[in-house]
Residue, then its C-alpha position, 0 to 999 in steps of 0.5 A: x079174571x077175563x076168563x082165560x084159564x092157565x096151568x102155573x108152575x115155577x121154574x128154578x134155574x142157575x145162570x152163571x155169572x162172569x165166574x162159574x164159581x158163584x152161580x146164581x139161582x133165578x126163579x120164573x114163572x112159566x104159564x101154558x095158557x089154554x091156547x097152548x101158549x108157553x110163557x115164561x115171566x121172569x121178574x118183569x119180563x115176559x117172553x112166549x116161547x115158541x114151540x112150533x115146528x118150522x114148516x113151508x108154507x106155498x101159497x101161488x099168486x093165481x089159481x089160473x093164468x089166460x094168455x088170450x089169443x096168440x098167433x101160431x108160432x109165436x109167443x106170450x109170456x106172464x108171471x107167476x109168484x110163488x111164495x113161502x109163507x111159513x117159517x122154513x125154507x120151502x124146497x120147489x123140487x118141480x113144475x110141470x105142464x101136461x101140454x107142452x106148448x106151456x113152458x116155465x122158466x125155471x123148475x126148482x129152487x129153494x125160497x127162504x121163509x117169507x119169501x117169493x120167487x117169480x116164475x115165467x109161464x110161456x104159452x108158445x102154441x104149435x097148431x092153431x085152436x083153443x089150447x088147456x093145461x094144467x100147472x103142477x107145482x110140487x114143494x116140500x109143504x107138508x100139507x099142500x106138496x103139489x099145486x095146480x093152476x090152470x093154463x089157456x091160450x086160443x092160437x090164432x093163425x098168423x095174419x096173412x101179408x098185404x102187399x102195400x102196392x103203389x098205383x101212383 
C-alpha cells in the first residue's frame, strides 16, 4: 500500500456482439481514488473517466499595455492575446475601453478550448498629455467573466516643421 486510499466496487455490463442474440456479460473494476478520480479497470485496461464539467478558462497575455509617448493625432498599436485554457469554447461577448482614444480591433467572437485570439489595441490620442484607461474583457468564464488591464499612452504634440533652406 503507498498510501492512498480507494473506494472498489464491481461493475457487470452486457456488451453485444456482432449478434444481439448472444450478449456477452463483462465484468470491471471501478475504483474512486481519494482525489475523486473515477477509474474503470477492465481486465488489462485502465481508463479514468472524466467527469468534470466543460468550462472556459480566459487567461490574457498582459495585465497592462504602455504605448509611450505618441504624437497628437497620430497612432500606435500593440497586441493583446486572449486565450482559452479551459475545455469549453469561451464566448468573448465584449471589450470595452472608459477612454476612447483607446480602441480594439474586434469586440466578440468565440475561441475554441486551447485556443487564442489576437487582439489590436489602438491608442489614437486626441489632446496632448498623460492619457489612462481601463480594458474590460467580458466572457463567459464562470469565475472571471470580466477582466481588466490597464491602458497609457503620453500624447506628445507634432514636432514643428523646419524649413530646409539653402544658402548656396
Amino acid at each position: 500500500n503507498d498510501g492512498i486510499t480507494a473506494t472498489q466496487a464491481k461493475l457487470t455490463y452486457r456488451a453485444y456482439a456482432s449478434t444481439p442474440s448472444q450478449p456477452e456479460n463483462y465484468e470491471a473494476n471501478i475504483i474512486v481514488d481519494t482525489s475523486g478520480n473515477l477509474m474503470v479497470i477492465d481486465g488489462d485496461r485502465i481508463r479514468k473517466v472524466d467527469l468534470a464539467p466543460s468550462t472556459p478558462d480566459i487567461s490574457l497575455s498582459s495585465t497592462s499595455l504602455s504605448f509611450g509617448d505618441v504624437q497628437t493625432g497620430q497612432s500606435s498599436t500593440k497586441t493583446l492575446t486572449i486565450s482559452n485554457t479551459g475545455n469549453a469554447d469561451l464566448s468573448v461577448s465584449g471589450i470595452s475601453s472608459t477612454d476612447g482614444q483607446f480602441s480594439v480591433s474586434s469586440s466578440s467572437f468565440t475561441i475554441s478550448a486551447g485556443g487564442s485570439r489576437d487582439v489590436t489595441v489602438t491608442f489614437t490620442p486626441s489632446s496632448t498629455g498623460s492619457k489612462s484607461g481601463t480594458l474590460t474583457v467580458s466572457s463567459n468564464d464562470a469565475d472571471e467573466g470580466n477582466l481588466s488591464l490597464s491602458l497609457s499612452g503620453n500624447s506628445v504634440s507634432s514636432a514643428p516643421l523646419v524649413p530646409d533652406i539653402d544658402f548656396s
